[in-house]
C-alpha positions as CSV (number, residue, x, y, z in Angstrom):
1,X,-20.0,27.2,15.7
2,X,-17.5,27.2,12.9
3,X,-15.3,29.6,12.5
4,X,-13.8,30.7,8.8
5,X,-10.8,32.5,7.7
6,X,-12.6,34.7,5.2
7,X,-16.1,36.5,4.9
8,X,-19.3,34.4,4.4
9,X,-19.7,36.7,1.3
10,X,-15.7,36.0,0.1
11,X,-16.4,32.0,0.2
12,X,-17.4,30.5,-3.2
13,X,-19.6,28.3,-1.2
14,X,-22.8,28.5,1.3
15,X,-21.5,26.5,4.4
16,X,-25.0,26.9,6.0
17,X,-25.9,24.7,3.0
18,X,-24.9,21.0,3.0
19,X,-26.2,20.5,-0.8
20,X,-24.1,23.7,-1.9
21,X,-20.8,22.1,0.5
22,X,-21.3,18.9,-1.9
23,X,-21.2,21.2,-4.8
24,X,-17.5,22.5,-3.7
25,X,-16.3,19.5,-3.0
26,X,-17.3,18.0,-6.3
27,X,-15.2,20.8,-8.1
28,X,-12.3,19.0,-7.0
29,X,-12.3,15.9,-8.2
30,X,-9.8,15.0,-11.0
31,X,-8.1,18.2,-10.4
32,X,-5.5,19.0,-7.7
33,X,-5.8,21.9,-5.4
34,X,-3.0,23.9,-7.0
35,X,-5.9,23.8,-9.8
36,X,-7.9,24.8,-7.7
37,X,-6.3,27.8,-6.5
38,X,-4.6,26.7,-3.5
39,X,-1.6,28.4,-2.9
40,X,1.5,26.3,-1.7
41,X,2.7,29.3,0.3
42,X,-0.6,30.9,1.2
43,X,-1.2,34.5,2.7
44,X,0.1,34.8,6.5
45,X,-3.6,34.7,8.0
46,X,-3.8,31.0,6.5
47,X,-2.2,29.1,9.1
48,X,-1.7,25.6,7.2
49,X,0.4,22.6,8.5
50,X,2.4,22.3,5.6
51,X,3.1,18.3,5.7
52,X,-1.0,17.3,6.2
53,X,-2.9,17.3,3.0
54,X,-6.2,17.8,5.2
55,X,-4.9,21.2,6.2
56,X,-4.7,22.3,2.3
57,X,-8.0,21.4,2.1
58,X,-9.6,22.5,5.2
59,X,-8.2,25.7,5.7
60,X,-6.8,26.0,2.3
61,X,-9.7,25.1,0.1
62,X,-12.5,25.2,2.6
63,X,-11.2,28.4,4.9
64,X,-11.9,26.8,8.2
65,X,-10.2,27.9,11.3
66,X,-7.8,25.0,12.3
67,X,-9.6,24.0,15.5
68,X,-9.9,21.1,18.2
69,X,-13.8,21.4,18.4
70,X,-15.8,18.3,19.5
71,X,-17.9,19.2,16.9
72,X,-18.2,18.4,13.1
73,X,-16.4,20.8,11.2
74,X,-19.6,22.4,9.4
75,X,-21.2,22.5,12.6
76,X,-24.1,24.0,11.4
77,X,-25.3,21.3,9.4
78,X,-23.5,18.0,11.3
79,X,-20.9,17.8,8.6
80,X,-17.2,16.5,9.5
81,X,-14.6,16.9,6.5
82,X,-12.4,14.0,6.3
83,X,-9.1,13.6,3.7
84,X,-7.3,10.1,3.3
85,X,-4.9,8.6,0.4
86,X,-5.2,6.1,-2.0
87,X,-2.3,4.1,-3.1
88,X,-1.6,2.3,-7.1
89,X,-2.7,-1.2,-6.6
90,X,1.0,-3.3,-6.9
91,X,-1.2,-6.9,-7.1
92,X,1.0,-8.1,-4.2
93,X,-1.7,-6.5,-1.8
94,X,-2.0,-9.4,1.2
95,X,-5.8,-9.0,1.0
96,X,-7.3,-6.2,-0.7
97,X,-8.9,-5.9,-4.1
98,X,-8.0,-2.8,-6.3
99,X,-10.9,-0.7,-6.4
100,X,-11.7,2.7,-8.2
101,X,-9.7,2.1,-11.1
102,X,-6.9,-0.1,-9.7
103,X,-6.6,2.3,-6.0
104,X,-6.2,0.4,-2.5
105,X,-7.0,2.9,0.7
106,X,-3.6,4.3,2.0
107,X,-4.3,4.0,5.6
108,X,-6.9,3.9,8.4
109,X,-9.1,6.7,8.4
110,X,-8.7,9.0,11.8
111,X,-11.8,10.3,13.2
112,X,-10.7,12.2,16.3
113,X,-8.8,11.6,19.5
114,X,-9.6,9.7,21.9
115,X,-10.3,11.1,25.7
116,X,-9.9,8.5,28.1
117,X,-11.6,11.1,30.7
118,X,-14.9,11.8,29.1
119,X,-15.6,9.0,27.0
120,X,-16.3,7.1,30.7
121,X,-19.5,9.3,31.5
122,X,-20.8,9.2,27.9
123,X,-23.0,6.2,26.0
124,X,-22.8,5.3,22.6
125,X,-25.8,7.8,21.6
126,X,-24.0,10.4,23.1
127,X,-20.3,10.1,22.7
128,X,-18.0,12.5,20.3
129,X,-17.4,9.8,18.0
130,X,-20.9,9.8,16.9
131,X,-21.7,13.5,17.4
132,X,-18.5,14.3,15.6
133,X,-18.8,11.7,12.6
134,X,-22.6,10.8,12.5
135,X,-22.4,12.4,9.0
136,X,-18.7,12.8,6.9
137,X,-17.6,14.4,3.8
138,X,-14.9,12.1,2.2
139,X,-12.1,13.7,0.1
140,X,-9.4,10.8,-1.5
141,X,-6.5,11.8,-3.4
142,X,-4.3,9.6,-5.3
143,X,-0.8,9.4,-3.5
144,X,2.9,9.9,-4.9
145,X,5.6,10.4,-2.5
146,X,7.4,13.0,-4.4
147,X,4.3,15.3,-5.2
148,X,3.4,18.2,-3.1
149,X,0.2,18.0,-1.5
150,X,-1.6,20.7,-3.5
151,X,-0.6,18.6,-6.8
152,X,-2.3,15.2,-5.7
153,X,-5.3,14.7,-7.9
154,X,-8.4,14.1,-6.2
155,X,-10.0,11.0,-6.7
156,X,-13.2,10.5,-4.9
157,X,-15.5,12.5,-3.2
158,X,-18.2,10.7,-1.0
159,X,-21.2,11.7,1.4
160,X,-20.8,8.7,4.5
161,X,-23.3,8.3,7.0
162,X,-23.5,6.5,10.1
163,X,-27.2,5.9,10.1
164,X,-26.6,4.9,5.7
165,X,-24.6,1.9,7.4
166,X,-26.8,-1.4,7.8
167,X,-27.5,-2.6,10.9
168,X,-25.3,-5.1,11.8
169,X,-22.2,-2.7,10.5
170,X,-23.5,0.2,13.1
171,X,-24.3,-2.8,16.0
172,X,-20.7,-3.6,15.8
173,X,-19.1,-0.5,15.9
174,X,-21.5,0.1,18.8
175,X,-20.2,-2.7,20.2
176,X,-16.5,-2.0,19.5
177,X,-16.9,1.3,20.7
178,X,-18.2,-0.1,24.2
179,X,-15.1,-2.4,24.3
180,X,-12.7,0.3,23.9
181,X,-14.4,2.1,26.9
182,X,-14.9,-0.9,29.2
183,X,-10.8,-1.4,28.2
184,X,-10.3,2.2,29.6
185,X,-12.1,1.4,32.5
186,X,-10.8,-2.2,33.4
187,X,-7.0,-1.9,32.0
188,X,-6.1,1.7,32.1
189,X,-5.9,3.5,28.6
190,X,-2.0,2.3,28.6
191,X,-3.3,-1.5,27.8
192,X,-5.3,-0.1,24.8
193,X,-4.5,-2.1,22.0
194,X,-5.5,-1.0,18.7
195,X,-6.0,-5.1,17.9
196,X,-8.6,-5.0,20.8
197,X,-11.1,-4.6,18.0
198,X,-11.6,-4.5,14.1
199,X,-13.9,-2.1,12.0
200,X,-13.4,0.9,15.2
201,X,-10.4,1.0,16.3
202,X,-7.8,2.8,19.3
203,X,-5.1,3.8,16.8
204,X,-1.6,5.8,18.9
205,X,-1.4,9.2,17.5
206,X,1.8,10.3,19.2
207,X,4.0,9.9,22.5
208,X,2.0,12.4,24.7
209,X,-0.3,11.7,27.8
210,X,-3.4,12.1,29.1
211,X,-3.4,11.6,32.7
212,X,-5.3,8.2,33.6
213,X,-4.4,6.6,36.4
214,X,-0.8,7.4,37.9
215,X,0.6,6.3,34.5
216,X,0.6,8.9,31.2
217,X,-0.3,7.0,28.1
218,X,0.1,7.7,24.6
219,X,-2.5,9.6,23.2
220,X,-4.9,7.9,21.4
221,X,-7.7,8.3,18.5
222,X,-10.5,6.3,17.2
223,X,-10.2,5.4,13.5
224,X,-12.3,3.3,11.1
225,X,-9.6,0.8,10.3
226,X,-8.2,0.4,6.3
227,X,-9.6,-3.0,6.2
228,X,-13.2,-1.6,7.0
229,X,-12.4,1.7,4.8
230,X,-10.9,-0.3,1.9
231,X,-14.9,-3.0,2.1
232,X,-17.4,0.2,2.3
233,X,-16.0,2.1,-0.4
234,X,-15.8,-1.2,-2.4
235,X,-19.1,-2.0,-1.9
236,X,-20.0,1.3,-3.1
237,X,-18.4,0.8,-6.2
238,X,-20.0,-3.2,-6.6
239,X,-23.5,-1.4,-6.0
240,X,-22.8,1.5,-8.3
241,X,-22.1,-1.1,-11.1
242,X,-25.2,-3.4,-9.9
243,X,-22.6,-6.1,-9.2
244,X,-23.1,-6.2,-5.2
245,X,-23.7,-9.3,-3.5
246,X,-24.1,-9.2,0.3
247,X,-21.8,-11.6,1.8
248,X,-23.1,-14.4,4.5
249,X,-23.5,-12.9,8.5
250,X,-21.0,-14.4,10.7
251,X,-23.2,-12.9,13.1
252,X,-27.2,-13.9,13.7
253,X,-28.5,-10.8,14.3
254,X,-27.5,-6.8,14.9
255,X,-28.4,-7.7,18.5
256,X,-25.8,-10.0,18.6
257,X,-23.6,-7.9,16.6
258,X,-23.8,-5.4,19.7
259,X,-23.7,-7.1,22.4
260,X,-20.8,-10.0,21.4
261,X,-17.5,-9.7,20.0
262,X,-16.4,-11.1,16.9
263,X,-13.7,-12.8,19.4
264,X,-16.1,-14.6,21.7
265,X,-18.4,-15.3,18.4
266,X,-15.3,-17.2,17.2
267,X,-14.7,-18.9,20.2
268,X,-18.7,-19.9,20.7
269,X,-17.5,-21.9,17.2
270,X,-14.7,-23.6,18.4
271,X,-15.0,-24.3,22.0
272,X,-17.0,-28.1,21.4
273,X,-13.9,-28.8,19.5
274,X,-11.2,-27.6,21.8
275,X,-8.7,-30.3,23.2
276,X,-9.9,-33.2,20.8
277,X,-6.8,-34.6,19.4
278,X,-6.3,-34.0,15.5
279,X,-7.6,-38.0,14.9
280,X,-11.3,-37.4,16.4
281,X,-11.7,-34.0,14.4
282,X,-10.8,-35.7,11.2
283,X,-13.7,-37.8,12.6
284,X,-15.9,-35.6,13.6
285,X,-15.7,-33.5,10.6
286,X,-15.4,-36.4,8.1
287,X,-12.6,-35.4,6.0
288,X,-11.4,-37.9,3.8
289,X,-8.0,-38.9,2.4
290,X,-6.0,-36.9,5.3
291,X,-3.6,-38.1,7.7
292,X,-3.3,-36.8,10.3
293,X,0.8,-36.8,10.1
294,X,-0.2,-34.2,7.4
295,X,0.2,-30.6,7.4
296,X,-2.0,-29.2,10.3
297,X,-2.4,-25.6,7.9
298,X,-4.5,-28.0,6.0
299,X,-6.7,-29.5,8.6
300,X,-6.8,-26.3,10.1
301,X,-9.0,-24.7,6.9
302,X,-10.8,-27.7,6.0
303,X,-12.0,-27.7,10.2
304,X,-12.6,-24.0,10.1
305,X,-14.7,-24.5,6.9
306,X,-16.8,-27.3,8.6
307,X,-17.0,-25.1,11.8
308,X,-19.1,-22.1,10.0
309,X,-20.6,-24.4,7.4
310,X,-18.6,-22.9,4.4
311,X,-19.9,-24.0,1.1
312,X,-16.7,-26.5,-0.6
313,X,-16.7,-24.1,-3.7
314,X,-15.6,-21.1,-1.6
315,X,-11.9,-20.0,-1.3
316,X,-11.7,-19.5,2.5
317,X,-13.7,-18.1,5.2
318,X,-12.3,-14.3,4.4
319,X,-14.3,-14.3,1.2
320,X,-17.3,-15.9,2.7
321,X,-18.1,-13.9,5.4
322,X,-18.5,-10.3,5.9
323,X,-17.5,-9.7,9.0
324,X,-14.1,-11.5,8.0
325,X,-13.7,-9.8,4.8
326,X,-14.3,-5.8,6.7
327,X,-11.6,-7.1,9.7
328,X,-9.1,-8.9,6.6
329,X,-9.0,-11.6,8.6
330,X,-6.7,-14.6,7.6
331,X,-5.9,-18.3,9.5
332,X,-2.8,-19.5,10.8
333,X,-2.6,-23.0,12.1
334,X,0.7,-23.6,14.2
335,X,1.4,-26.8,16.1
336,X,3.0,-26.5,19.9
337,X,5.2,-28.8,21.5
338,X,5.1,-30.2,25.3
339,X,6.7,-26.7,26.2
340,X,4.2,-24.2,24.4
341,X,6.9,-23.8,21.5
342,X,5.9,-23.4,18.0
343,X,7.2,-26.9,16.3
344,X,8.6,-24.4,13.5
345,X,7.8,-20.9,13.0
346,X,5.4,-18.7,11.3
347,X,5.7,-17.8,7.4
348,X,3.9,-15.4,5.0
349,X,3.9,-14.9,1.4
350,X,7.6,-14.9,-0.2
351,X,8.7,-11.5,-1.6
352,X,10.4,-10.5,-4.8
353,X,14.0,-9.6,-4.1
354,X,13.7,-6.5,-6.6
355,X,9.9,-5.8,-5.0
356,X,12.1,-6.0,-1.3
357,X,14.6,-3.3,-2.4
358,X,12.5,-0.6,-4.6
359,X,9.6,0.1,-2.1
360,X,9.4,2.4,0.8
361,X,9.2,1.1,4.4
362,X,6.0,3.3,4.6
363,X,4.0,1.5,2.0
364,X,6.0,-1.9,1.8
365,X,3.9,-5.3,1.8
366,X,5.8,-6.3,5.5
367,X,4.4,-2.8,6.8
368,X,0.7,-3.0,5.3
369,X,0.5,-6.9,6.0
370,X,1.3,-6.6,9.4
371,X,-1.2,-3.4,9.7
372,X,-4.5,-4.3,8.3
373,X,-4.7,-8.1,8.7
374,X,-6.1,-9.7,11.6
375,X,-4.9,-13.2,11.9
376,X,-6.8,-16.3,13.4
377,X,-4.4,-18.5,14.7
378,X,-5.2,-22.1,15.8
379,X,-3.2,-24.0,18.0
380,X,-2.7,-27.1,18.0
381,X,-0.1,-29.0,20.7
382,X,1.5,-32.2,21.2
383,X,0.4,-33.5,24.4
384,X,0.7,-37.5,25.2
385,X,1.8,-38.6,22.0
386,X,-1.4,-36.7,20.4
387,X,-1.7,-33.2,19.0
388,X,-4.8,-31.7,20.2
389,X,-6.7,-28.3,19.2
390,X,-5.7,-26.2,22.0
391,X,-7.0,-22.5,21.7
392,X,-8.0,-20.2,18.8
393,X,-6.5,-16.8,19.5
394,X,-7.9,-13.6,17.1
395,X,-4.5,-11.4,17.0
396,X,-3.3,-8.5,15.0
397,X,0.3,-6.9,16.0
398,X,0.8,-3.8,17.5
399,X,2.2,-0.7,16.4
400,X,5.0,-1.0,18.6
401,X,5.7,-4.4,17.2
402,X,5.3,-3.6,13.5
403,X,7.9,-0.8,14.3
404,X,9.9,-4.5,15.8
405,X,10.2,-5.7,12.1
406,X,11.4,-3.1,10.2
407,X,14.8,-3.5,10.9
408,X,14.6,-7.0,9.7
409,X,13.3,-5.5,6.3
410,X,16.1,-2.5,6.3
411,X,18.7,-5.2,7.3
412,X,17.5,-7.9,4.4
413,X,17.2,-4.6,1.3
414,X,20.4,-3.5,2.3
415,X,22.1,-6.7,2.3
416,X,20.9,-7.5,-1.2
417,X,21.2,-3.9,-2.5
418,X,25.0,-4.7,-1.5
419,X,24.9,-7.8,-3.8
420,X,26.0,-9.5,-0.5
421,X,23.9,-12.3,0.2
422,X,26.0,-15.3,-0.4
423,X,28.9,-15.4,2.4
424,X,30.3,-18.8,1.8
425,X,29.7,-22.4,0.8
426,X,29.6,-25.0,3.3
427,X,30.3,-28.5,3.1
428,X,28.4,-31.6,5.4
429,X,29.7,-35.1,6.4
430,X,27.4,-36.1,3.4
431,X,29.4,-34.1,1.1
432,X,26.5,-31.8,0.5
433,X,27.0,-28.2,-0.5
434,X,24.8,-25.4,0.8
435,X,25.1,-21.8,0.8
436,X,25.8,-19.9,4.3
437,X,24.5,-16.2,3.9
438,X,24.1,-12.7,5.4
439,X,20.7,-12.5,5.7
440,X,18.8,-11.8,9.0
441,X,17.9,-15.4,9.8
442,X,17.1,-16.0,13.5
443,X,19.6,-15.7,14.9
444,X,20.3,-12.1,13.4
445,X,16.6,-11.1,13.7
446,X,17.4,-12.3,17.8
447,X,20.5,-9.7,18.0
448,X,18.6,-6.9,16.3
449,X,15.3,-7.1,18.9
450,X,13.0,-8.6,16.3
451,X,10.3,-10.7,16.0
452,X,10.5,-11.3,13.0
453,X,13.5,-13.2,10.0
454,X,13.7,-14.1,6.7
455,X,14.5,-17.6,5.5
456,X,13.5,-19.4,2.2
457,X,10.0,-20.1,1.5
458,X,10.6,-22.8,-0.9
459,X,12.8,-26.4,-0.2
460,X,13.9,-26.1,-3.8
461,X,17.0,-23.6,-4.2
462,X,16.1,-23.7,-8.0
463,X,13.1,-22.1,-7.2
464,X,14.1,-18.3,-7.5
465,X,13.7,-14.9,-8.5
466,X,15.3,-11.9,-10.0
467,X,17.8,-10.1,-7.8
468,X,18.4,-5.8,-8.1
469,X,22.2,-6.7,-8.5
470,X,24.2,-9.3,-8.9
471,X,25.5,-11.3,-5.6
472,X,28.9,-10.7,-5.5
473,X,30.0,-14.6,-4.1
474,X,28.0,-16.5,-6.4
475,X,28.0,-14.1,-9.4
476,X,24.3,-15.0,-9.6
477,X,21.7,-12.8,-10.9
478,X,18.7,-14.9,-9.0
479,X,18.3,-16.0,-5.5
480,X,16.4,-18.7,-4.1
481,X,12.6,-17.4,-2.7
482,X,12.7,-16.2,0.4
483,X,9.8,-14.8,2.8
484,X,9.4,-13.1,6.0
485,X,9.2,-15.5,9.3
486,X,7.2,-14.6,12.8
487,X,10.0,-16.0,15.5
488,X,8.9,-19.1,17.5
489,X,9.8,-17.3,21.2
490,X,7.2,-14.2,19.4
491,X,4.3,-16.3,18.8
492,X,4.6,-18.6,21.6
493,X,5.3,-15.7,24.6
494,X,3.1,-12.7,22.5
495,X,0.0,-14.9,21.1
496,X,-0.4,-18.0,22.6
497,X,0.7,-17.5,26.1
498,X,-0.3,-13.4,26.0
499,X,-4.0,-12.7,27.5
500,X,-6.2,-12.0,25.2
């Protein structure tokens, strides 16, 4: 039972009611808190944690006794309160389309942690993830870095249901959610990954342990992942505007939504055309003008499109399906040698120098690509003078190894803040001139525990853009485009030789 931190009579609301909850909540939109009467420093009975805008709003707004309670937060009537962020659409978002007036979702959406104990005796029907979020009340404010909590503005509030979802969205989180408990149960809650699965996900909340096997691993909770978050309340806007079009089913049916992941539904796709050499694909699939000496990136989207019988008109396979678009899912096509190496590594879009050096690690483009995409990479490897389609692998990077490649992105800002890039010119036996810099190349990114360098993403130096200061060597006001780089020994040792 809920418990509140004034009167039934002194609340301004009926909690008992879920229409007259609604009715609260809605007060609060396009208004900040502070507007609504929440104090910054409130009276000593209101116990708020002062750096989590859901505690403003839960025991701040709503009066609700901060609690742990495996059950929604309006008990009474199956309501769970839920706060998130939206962020100012830059337009150099990887994936995601500004929605609401130009907003992107801050982050994934938490909805309670995960007990590696009890969630092995539950089933789906049963588990705290559904009892606990079967029906949610969604409060989104706009976020600013240097605004106090109680002066965000509020701008959304939303009724979500799990049963409102269709069928083939609610088969797959089933499905997810039996994944990360047959995970528990086969690898020990230490191997979670929170990759191991798309729309639900097994996010780390912190360094703490709940005893599992002999080992303590870091506590865990289930999230609806900012991909999924950033599609649903996108669709809700396309279908508020009568603009909604349902996007093509990678999967057949909710049936085999639940009972197959979108891993081994990929792999069902590729396997008849695994170890063909590059030559009998181009066959197979009848594509014309391509040689096969040709970039592999290429082959690899025309092969995927033929695969899952993609119309020619559409962009990519992200846009076409909607189990792709909810996961922001993207191809990579790298080509092996003899040893498993990558032939050359992995790039990503270039950056803008001045872009590089005014964001915050916390919403930089390295930081939210890495976070929310899910990549399919497709190997291909040179074996007996033919390069052959070797293994699809559907990989997104840990939180431990996004953590791996911000000190690439602090090194690069901070080298270029400096106006430092340019260390010397050097001279080849051809008479050639080209620049030698201090930017984390491989080598650097190697020395500083990385995974990931910079290097240019262009073979034309005149290809450039503005710099935040002037580099000191060359006097220059522009640099040549650069872009962030995943290191060969990385995706070799972490995606292609890695179980999955």
């Amino acid at each position: 039972m809920t418990e509140f931190l004034k009167s039934l009579k002194e609340l301004k609301y009926d909690p008992y009611d879920i229409k007259s909850i609604f009715n609260h909540a809605n007060l609060l939109l396009d208004k900040s808190l502070r507007e609504m009467g929440v104090q910054e420093e409130p009276p000593k009975n209101i116990k708020i944690d002062k750096g989590d805008f859901g505690s403003y709003v839960e025991q701040g707004y709503f009066f609700i006794v901060k609690n742990n309670s495996k059950e929604p937060d309006f008990s009474e009537v199956g309501l769970e309160l839920k706060t998130g962020g939206f962020l100012k659409a830059t337009g150099r978002e990887w994936k995601h389309k500004a929605i609401l007036d130009g907003y992107v979702v801050k982050e994934d959406m938490a909805l309670g942690a995960l007990n590696f104990k009890t969630i092995k005796s539950e089933s789906f029907e049963t588990s705290s993830f559904l009892t606990k979020n079967q029906h949610i009340l969604f409060v989104f404010y706009i976020y600013s870095e240097d605004i106090h909590h109680i002066d965000k503005r509020i701008h959304l509030v939303n009724s979500f249901k799990f049963s409102g979802l269709d069928d083939y969205d609610q088969a797959k989180i089933q499905n997810e959610w039996g994944t990360i408990k047959s995970n528990i149960e086969a690898k020990g809650a230490d191997n979670l990954s929170q990759g191991d699965t798309q729309y639900l996900q097994a996010k780390t909340s912190g360094t703490g342990g709940q005893t599992n096997t002999a080992e303590k691993p870091k506590s865990r909770k289930l999230v609806f992942s900012k991909s999924f978050m950033h599609d649903y309340f996108r669709n809700l806007e396309l279908q508020r505007t009568g603009k909604y079009k349902q996007k093509k089913r990678l999967f057949s049916s909710p049936t085999e939504a639940r009972n197959l992941s979108l891993q081994d539904k990929i792999l069902e796709k590729f396997s008849p055309y695994l170890d063909k050499s590059d030559k009998e694909l181009i066959k197979i699939f009848r594509i014309k003008n391509f040689d096969s000496k040709q970039n592999h990136a290429d082959l690899a989207k025309l092969m995927t499109k033929f695969i899952f019988d993609i119309p020619g008109d559409e962009e990519d396979i992200s846009s076409y399906f909607d189990e792709f678009s909810k996961s922001n899912i993207k191809i990579k096509a790298v080509v092996l040698d003899k040893n498993s190496t990558p032939t050359q590594a992995t790039s990503f879009p270039g950056f803008k120098w001045v872009d590089l050096c005014e964001e915050e690690w916390e919403v930089s483009d390295l930081k939210d690509l890495f976070e929310t995409t899910k990549f399919l990479f497709v190997f291909f490897q040179e074996i007996d003078n033919d390069i052959i389609l070797k293994k699809t692998v559907l990989w997104h990077m840990s939180d431990e190894d996004v953590n791996k490649t911000k000190v690439v992105w602090e090194y690069a800002r901070n080298i270029v803040n400096k106006g430092n890039i340019v260390k010397e010119y050097k001279t080849n036996k051809k008479n050639e001139i080209s620049r030698v810099t201090n930017l984390p190349g491989a080598i650097i990114s190697k020395k500083l525990k990385s995974n990931v360098h910079v290097r240019p993403h262009t073979s034309k130096t005149t290809d450039t853009n503005t710099l935040p200061v002037q580099d000191k060597y060359t006097k220059a006001y522009e640099y040549t485009n650069y872009s962030f780089w995943l290191n060969s020994t990385y995706v070799k040792n972490e995606i292609f030789l890695k179980e999955n």
